[in-house]
MITOR-248388 format. One record per residue (C-alpha): residue number from 0; residue in one letter; x, y, z. Coordinates in Angstrom, 1 decimal. Layout:
BEGIN
<i:NUM | aa:A | x:X | y:Y | z:Z> $
...
END
This chain:
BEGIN
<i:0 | aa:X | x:77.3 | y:14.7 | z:117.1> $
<i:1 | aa:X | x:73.9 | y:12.5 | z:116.8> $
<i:2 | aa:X | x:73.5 | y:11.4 | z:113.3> $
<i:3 | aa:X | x:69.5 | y:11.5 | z:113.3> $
<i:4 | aa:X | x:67.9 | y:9.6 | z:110.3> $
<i:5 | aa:X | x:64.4 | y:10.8 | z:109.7> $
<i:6 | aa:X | x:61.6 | y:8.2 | z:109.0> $
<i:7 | aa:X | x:60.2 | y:8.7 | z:105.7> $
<i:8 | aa:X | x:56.5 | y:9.3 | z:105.0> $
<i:9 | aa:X | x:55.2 | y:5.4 | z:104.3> $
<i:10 | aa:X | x:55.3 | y:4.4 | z:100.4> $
<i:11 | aa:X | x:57.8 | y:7.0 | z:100.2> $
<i:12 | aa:X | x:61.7 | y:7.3 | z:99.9> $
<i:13 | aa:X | x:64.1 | y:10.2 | z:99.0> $
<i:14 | aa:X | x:67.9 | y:9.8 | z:99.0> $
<i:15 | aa:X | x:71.2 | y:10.9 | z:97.2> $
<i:16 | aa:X | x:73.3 | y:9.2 | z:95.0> $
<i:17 | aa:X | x:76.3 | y:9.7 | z:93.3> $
<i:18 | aa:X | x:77.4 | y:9.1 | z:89.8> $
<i:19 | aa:X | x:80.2 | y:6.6 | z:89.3> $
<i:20 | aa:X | x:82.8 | y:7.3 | z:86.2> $
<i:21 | aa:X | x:80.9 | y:4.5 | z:84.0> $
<i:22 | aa:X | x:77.7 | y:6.7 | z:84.6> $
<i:23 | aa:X | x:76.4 | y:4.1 | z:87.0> $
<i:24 | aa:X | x:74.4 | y:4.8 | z:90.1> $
<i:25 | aa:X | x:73.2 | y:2.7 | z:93.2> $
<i:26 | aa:X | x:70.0 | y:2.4 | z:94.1> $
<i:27 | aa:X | x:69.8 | y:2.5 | z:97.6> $
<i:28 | aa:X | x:68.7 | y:-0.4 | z:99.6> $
<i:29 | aa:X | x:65.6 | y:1.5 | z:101.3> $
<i:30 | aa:X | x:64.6 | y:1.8 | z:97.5> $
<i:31 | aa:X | x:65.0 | y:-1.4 | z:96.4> $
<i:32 | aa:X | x:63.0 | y:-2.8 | z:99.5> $
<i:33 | aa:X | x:60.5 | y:0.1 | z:98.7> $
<i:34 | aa:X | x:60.2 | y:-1.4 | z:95.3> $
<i:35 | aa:X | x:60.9 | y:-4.8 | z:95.9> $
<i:36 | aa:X | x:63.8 | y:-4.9 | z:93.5> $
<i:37 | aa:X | x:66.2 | y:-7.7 | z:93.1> $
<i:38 | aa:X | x:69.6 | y:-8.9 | z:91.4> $
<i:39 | aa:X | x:68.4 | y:-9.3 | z:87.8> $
<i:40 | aa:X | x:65.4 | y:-7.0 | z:87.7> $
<i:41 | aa:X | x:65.2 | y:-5.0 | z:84.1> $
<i:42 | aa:X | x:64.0 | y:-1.6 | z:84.9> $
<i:43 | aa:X | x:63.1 | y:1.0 | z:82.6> $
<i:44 | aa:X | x:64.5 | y:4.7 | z:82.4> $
<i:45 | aa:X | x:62.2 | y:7.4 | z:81.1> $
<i:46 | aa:X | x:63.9 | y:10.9 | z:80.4> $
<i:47 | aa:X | x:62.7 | y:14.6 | z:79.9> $
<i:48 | aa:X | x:64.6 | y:17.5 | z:79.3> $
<i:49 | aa:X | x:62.2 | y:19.2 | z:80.9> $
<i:50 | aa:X | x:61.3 | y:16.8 | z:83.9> $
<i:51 | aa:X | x:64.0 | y:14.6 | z:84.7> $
<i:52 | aa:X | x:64.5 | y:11.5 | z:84.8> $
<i:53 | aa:X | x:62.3 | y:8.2 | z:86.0> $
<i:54 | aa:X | x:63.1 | y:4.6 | z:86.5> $
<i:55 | aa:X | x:60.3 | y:1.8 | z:86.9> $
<i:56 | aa:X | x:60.5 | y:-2.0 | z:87.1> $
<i:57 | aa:X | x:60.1 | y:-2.9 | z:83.6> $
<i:58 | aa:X | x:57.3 | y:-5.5 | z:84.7> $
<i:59 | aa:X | x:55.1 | y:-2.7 | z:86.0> $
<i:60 | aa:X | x:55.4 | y:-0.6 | z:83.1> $
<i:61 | aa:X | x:54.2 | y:-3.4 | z:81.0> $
<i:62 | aa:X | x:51.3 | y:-4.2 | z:82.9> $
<i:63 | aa:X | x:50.3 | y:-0.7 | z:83.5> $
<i:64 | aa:X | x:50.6 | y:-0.5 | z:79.2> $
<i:65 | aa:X | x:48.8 | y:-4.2 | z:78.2> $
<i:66 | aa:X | x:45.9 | y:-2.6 | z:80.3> $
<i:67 | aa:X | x:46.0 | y:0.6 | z:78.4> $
<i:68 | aa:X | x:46.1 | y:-1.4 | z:74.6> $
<i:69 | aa:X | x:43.4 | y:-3.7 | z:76.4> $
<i:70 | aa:X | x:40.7 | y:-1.0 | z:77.4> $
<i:71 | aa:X | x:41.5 | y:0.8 | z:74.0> $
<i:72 | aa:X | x:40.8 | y:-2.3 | z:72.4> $
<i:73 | aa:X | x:37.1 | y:-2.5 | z:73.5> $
<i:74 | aa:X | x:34.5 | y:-1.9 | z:71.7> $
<i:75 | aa:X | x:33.1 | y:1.9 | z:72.6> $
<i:76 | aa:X | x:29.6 | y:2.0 | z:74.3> $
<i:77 | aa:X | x:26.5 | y:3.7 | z:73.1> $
<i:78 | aa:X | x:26.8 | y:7.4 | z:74.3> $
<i:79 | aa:X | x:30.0 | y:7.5 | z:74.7> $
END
C-alpha cells in the first residue's frame, strides 16, 4: 500500500486532530510552519455555536484590532 500525501494548495493547510482527555489538541507541525508558530506563542480562540471554532496568533489579532480603533479614531471627511 502507497501512503500518498497530497500537496496542499499554497497558504493553505487542512488536517485532523484528536482531542486529548485534558481537552488539549496538537497543532500540527505543517500548521505551525504555516503560521510561523513557536514554543510560547499566546494564541487566541474565537468560538460560535453556529460556526465553530477559530484560533489566531494573538499578535495578529491585535494588530489587525489597533488598526480598526486607529481608522475609527480619525476624524470623518467632508461627504462622507
Amino acid at each position: 500500500m502507497v501512503n500518498e500525501k497530497k500537496q496542499s494548495p499554497e497558504g493553505k493547510f487542512m488536517s485532523t486532530v484528536k482531542v486529548g482527555e485534558k481537552g488539549q489538541i496538537v497543532i500540527p507541525k505543517g500548521a505551525r510552519d504555516l503560521f510561523d508558530i513557536k514554543p510560547g506563542d499566546t494564541l487566541l480562540l474565537l468560538a460560535d455555536k453556529e460556526q465553530g471554532i477559530a484560533i489566531v496568533r494573538n499578535d495578529l489579532f491585535k494588530n489587525f484590532a489597533n488598526e480598526i480603533l486607529r481608522v475609527q479614531d480619525k476624524p470623518e471627511e467632508a461627504g462622507e
